[in-house]
C-alpha positions in Angstrom: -262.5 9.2 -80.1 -261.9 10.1 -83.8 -258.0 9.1 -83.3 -259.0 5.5 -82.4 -261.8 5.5 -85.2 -259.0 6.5 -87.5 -256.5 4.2 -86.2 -259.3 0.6 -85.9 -260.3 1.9 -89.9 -257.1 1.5 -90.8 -256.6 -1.5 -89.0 -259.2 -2.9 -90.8 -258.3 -1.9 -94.1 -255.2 -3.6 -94.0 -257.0 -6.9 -92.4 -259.3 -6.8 -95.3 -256.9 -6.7 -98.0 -255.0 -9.3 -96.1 -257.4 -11.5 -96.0 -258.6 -11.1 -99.3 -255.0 -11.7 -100.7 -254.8 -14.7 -98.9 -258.4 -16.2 -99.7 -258.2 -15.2 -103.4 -261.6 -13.5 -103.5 -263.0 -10.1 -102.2 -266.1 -12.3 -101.9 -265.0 -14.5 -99.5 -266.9 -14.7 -95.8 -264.1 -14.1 -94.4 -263.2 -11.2 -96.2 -266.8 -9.6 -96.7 -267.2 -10.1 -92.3 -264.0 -7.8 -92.4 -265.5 -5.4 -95.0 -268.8 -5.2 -92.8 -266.5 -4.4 -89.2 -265.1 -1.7 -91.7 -268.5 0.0 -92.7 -269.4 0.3 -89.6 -266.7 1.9 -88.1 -266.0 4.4 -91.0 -270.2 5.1 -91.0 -269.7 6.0 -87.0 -266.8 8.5 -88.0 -268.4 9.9 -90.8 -271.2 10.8 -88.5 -268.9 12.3 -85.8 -267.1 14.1 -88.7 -270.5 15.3 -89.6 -271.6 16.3 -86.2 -268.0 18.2 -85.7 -268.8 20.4 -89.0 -272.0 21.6 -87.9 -270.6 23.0 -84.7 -268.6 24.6 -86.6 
């Protein structure tokens, strides 16, 4: 699970700035739809990450 959450975040990283390269503006729908997708994902890891430590 975290190995896929690592991989989609980086994914999506690299979507966003793609997009946001090619549409000019960080603001874009587009690009901000993207950025959303990414918050979410790195939110859900964080947790997990979170969850992992206290086990520890």
């Amino acid at each position: 699970m975290e190995s896929f959450l690592q991989e989609k975040i980086e994914s999506l990283r690299f979507e966003m700035n793609d997009r946001a390269c090619k549409h000019g503006s960080l603001t874009d729908e587009r690009v901000v739809y993207v950025s959303q997708q990414l918050d979410r994902y790195i939110f859900v890891y964080q947790k997990l990450q979170r969850k992992r430590d206290k086990r520890k």
